[in-house]
One Martini backbone bead per residue (centre of mass of N, CA, C, O) as a GRO file, in nm:
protein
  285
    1UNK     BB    1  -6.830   7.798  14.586
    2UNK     BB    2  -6.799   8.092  14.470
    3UNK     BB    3  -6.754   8.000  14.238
    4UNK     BB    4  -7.023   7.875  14.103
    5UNK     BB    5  -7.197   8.076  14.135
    6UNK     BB    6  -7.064   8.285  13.936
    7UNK     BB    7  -7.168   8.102  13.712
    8UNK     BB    8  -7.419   8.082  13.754
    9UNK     BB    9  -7.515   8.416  13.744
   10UNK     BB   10  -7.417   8.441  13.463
   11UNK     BB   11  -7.622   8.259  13.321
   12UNK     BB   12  -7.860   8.424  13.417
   13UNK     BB   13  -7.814   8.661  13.301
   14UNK     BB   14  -7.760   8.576  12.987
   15UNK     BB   15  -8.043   8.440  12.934
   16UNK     BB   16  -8.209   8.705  13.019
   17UNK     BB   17  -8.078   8.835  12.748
   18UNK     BB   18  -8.126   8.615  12.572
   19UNK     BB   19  -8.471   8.651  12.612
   20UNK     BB   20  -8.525   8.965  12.573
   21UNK     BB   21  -8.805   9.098  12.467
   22UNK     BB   22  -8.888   9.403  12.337
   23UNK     BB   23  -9.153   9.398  12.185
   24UNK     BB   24  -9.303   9.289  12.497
   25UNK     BB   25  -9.126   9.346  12.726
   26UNK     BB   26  -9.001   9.064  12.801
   27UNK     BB   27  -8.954   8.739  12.876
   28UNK     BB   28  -8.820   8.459  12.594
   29UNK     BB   29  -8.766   8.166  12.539
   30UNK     BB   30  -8.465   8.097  12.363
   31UNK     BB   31  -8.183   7.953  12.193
   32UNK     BB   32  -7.988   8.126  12.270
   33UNK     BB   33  -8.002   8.076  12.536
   34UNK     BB   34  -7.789   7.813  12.537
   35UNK     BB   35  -7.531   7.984  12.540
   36UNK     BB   36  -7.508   8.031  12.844
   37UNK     BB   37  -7.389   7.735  12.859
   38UNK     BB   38  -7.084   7.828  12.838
   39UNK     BB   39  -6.991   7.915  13.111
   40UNK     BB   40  -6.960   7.644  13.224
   41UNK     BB   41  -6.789   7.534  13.021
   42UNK     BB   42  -6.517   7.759  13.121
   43UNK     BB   43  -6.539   7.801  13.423
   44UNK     BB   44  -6.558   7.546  13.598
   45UNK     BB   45  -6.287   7.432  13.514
   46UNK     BB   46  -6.099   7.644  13.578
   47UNK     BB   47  -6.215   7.622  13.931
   48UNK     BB   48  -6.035   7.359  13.904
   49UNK     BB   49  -5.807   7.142  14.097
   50UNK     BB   50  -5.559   6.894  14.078
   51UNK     BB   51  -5.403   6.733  14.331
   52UNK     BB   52  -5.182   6.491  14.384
   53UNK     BB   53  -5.024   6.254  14.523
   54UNK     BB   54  -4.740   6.380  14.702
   55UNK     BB   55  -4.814   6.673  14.700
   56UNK     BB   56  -4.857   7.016  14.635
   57UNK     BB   57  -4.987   7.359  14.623
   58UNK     BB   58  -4.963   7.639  14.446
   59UNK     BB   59  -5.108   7.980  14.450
   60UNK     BB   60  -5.156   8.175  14.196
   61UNK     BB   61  -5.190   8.562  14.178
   62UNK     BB   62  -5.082   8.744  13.982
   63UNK     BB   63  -4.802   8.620  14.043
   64UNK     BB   64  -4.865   8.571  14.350
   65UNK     BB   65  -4.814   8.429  14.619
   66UNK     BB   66  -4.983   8.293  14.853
   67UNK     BB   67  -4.994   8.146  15.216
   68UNK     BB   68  -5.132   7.873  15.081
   69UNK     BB   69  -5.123   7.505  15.051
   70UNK     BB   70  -5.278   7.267  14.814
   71UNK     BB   71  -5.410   6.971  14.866
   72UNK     BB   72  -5.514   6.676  14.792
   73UNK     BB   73  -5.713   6.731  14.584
   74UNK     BB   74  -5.984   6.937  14.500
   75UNK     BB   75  -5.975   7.239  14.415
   76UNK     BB   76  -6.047   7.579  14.441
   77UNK     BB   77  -6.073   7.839  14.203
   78UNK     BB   78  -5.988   8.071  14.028
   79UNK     BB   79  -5.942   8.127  13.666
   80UNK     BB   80  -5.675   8.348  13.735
   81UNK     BB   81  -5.555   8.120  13.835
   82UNK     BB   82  -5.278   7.897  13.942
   83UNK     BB   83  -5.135   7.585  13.955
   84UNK     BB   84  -4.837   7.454  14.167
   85UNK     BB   85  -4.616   7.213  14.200
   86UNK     BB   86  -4.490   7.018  14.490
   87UNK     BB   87  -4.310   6.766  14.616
   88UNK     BB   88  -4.284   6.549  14.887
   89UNK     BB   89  -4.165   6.302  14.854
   90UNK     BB   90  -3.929   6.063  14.801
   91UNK     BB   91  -3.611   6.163  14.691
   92UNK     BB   92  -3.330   6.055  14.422
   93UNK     BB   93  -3.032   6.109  14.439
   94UNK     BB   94  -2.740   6.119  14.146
   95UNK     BB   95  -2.436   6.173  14.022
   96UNK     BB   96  -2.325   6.203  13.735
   97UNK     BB   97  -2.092   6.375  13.794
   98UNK     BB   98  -1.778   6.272  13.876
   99UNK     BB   99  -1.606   6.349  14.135
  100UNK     BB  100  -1.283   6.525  14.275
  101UNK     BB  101  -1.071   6.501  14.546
  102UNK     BB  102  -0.940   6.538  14.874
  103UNK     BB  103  -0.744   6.472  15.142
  104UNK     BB  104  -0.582   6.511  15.447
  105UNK     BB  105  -0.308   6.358  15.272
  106UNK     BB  106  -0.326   6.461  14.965
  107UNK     BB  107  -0.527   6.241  14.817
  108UNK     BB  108  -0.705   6.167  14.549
  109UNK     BB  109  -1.011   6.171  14.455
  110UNK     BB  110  -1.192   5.973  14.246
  111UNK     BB  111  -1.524   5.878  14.172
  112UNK     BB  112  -1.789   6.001  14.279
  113UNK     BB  113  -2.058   5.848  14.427
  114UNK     BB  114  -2.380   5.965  14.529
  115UNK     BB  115  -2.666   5.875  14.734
  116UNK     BB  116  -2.995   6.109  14.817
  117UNK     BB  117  -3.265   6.106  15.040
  118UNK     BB  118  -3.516   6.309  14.999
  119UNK     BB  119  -3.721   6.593  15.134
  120UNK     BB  120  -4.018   6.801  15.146
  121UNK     BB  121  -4.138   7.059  15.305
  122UNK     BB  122  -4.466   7.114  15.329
  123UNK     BB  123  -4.445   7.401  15.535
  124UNK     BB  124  -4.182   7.461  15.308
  125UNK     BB  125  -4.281   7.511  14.960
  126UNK     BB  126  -4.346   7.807  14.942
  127UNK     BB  127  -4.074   7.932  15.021
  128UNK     BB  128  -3.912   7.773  14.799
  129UNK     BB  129  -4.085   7.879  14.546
  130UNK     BB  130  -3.961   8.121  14.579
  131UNK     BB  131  -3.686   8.134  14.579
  132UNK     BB  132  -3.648   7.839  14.333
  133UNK     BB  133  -3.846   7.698  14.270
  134UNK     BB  134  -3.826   7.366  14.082
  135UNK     BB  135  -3.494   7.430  14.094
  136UNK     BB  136  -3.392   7.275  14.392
  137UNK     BB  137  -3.157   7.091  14.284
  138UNK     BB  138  -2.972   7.247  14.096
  139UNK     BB  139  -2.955   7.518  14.310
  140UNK     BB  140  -2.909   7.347  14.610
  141UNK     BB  141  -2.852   7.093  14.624
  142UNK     BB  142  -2.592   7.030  14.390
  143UNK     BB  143  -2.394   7.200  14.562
  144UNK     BB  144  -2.452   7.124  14.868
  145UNK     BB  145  -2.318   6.805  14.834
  146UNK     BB  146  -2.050   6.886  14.697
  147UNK     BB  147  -1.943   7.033  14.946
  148UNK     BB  148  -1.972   6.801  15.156
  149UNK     BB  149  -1.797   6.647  15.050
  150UNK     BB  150  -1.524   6.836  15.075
  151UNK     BB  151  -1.529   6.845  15.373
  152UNK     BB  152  -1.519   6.581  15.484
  153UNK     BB  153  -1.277   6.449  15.314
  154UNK     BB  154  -1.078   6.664  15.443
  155UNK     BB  155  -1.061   6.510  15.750
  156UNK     BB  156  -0.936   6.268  15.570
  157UNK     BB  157  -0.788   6.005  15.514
  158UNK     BB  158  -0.722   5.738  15.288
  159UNK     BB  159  -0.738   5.499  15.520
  160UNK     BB  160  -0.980   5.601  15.677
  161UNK     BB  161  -1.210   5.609  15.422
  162UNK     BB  162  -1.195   5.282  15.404
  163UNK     BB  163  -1.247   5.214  15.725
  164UNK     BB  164  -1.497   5.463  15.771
  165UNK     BB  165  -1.752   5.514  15.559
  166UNK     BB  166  -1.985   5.540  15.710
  167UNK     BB  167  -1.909   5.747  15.884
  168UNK     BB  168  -1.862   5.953  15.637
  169UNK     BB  169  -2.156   5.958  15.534
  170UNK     BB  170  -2.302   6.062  15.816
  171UNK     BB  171  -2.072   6.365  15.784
  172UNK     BB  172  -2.230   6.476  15.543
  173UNK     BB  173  -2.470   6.470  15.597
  174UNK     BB  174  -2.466   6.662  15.843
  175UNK     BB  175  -2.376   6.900  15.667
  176UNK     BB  176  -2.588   6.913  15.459
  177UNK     BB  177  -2.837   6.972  15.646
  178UNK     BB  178  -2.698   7.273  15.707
  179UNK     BB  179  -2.736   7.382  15.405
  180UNK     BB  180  -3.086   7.269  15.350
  181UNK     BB  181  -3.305   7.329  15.593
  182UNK     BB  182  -3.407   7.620  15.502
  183UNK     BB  183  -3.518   7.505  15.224
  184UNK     BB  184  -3.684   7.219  15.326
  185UNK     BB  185  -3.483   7.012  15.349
  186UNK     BB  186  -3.458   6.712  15.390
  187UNK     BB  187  -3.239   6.459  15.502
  188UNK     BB  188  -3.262   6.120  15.524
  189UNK     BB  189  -3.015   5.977  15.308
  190UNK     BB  190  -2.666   5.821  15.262
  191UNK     BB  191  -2.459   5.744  15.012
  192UNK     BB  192  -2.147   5.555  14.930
  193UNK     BB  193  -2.065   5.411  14.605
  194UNK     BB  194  -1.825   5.551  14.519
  195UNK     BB  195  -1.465   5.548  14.439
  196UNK     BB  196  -1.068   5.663  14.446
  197UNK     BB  197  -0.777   5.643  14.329
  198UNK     BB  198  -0.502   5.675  14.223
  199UNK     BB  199  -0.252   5.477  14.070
  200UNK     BB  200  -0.008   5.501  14.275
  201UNK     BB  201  -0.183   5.443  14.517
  202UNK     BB  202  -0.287   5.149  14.482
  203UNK     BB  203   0.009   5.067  14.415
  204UNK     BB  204   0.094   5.094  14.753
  205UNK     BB  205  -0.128   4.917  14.872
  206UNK     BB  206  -0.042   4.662  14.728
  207UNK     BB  207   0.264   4.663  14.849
  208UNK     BB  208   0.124   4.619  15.140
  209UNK     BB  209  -0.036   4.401  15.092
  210UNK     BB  210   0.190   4.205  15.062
  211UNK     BB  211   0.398   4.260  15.287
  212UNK     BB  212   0.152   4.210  15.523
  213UNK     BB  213   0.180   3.877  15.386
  214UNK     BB  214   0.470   3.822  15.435
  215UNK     BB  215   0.484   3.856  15.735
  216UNK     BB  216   0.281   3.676  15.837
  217UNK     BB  217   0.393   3.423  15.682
  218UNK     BB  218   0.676   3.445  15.827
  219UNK     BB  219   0.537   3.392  16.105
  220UNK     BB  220   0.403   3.127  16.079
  221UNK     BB  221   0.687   2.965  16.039
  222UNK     BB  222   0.817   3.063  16.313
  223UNK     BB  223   0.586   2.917  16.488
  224UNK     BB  224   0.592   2.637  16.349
  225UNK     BB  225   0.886   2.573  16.421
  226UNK     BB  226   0.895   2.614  16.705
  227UNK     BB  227   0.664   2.382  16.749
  228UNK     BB  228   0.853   2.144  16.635
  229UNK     BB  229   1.107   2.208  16.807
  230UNK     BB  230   0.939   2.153  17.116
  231UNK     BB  231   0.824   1.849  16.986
  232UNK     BB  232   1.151   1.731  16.996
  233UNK     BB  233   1.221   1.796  17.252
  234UNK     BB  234   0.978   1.668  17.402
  235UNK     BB  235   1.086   1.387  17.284
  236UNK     BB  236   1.336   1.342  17.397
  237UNK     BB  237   1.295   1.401  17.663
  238UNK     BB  238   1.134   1.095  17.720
  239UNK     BB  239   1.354   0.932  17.601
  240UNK     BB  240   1.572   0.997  17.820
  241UNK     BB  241   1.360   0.914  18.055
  242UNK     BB  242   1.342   0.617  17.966
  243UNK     BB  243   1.635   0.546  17.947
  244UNK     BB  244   1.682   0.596  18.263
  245UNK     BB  245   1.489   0.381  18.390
  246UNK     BB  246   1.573   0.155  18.215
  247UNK     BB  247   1.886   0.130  18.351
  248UNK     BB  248   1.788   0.156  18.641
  249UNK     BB  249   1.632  -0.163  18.593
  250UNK     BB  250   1.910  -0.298  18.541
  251UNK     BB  251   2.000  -0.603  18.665
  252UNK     BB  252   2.194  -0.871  18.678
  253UNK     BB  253   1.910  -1.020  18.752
  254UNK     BB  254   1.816  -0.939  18.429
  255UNK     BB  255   2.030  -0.989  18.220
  256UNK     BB  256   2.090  -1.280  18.286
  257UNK     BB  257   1.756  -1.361  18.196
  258UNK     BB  258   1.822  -1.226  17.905
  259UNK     BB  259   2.035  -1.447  17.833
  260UNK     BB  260   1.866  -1.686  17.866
  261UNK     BB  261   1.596  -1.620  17.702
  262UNK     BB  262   1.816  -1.551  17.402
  263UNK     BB  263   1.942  -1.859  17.447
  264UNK     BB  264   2.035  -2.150  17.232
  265UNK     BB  265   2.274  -2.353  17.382
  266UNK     BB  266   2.509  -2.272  17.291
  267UNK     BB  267   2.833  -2.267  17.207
  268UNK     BB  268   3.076  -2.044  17.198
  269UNK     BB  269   3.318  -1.984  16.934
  270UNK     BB  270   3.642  -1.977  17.019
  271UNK     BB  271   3.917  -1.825  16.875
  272UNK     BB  272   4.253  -1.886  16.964
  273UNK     BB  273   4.387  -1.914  17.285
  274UNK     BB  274   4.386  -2.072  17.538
  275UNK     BB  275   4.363  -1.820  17.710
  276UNK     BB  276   4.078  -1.831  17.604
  277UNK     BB  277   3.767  -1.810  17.836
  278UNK     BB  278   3.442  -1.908  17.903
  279UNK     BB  279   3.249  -1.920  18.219
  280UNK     BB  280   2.944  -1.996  18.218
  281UNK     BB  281   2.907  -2.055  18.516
  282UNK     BB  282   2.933  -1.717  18.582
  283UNK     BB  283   2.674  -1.650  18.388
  284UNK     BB  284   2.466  -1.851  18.579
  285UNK     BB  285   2.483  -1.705  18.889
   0.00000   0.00000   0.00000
């Protein structure tokens, strides 16, 4: 408010002077009086910053930052003051330029890419555009990003990296956080994109994946021949008790019976010497 009464209070002098009649020795307005009113048009704006949703406001005041920072929407200030923003929204970086580490087991790792959102805390703000102005992407989050993924993944097997991946991205993240919370930066969330290893170790990998898919087949077959093997056994093993059943239960006079029943009535045909002849009514007793 003290912005505009001083931009008032230098109009009504203005005017004063330039309607100032010396020959009457009085004051008398003339056109030239509305010329007071270009300090209204210069001063007034320069007294109003608009500080946008998201951000927070730094001022300067001759080159020195003040000790509080203005929020969203119109704030006054000095015309000698300047106002810096900084972000303060959730934001999200990817490093363009593909990373290259090692793991625990010296195996190279290469093609890394990884998203990290993060904010600026508005309460240090200030403290940050101080240490290093609005380029804190590339001064401090993304050379400590890098740090962080190499100190991780050396942690780490490349056998590790591939069946803990979440592990391996939460302890990156928390590692971040030590690097860079310092400096205001919250990190929210991290996430591994993409990784790879050398042409060497995939090649290792697939040959390892091809052994260990031969060996659970010939495993599947030896289970397979196994099953197939003990229901033959216990296939003839069923017949061989059927028929020592059926054997124990064939009496004289049930194969008798069964011979009277497939019997056609003829006599059986039988050439050689006399002395051979069969007696039937000794086999139909």
């Amino acid at each position: 408010m003290i912005y505009v009464m001083v931009s008032l209070a230098l109009v009504i002098i203005t005017i004063l002077l330039a309607g100032y009649d010396r020959k009457k020795g009085g004051f008398r307005f003339q056109k030239k009086c509305l010329f007071s009113l270009l300090w209204l048009l210069l001063l007034i704006p320069s007294c109003f910053e608009v500080v946008q949703t998201g951000e927070v406001g730094i001022k300067i005041r001759f080159g020195k930052i003040t000790d509080t920072y203005l929020q969203e929407g119109i704030n006054l200030k000095f015309p000698f003051e300047r106002i810096e923003t900084v972000n303060i929204k959730v934001q999200k970086y990817e490093n363009d330029a593909l990373l290259e580490t090692s793991t625990k087991d010296m195996q190279i790792v290469n093609s890394i890419k990884v998203a990290v959102n993060y904010q600026i805390d508005a309460d240090k703000a200030i403290e940050l555009y101080r240490q290093v102005g609005n380029g804190y992407t590339t001064t401090v989050l993304e050379p400590a990003i890098q740090e962080s993924i190499k100190s991780t993944i050396s942690k780490y097997t490349a056998e590790e990296l591939i069946t803990k991946r979440s592990e391996v991205a939460a302890d990156i993240q928390e590692e971040l956080i030590k690097r860079v919370e310092q400096y205001g930066i919250k990190v929210l969330s991290i996430s591994i994109k993409n990784f790879d290893f050398s042409a060497e170790y995939n090649a290792s990998i697939e040959r390892k994946a091809v052994a260990e898919q031969d060996a659970l087949t010939a495993k599947q077959k030896l289970e397979t021949t196994k099953v197939e093997a003990e229901k033959k056994r216990i296939e003839a093993q069923a017949e061989a008790d059927a028929n020592r059943i059926k054997e124990n239960s064939l009496t004289d006079k049930i194969l008798k019976q069964q011979f009277i029943e497939k019997w056609n009535g003829e006599l059986p045909k039988v050439s050689g010497s006399d002395n051979l002849m069969i007696d039937i009514n000794s086999i139909l007793k």
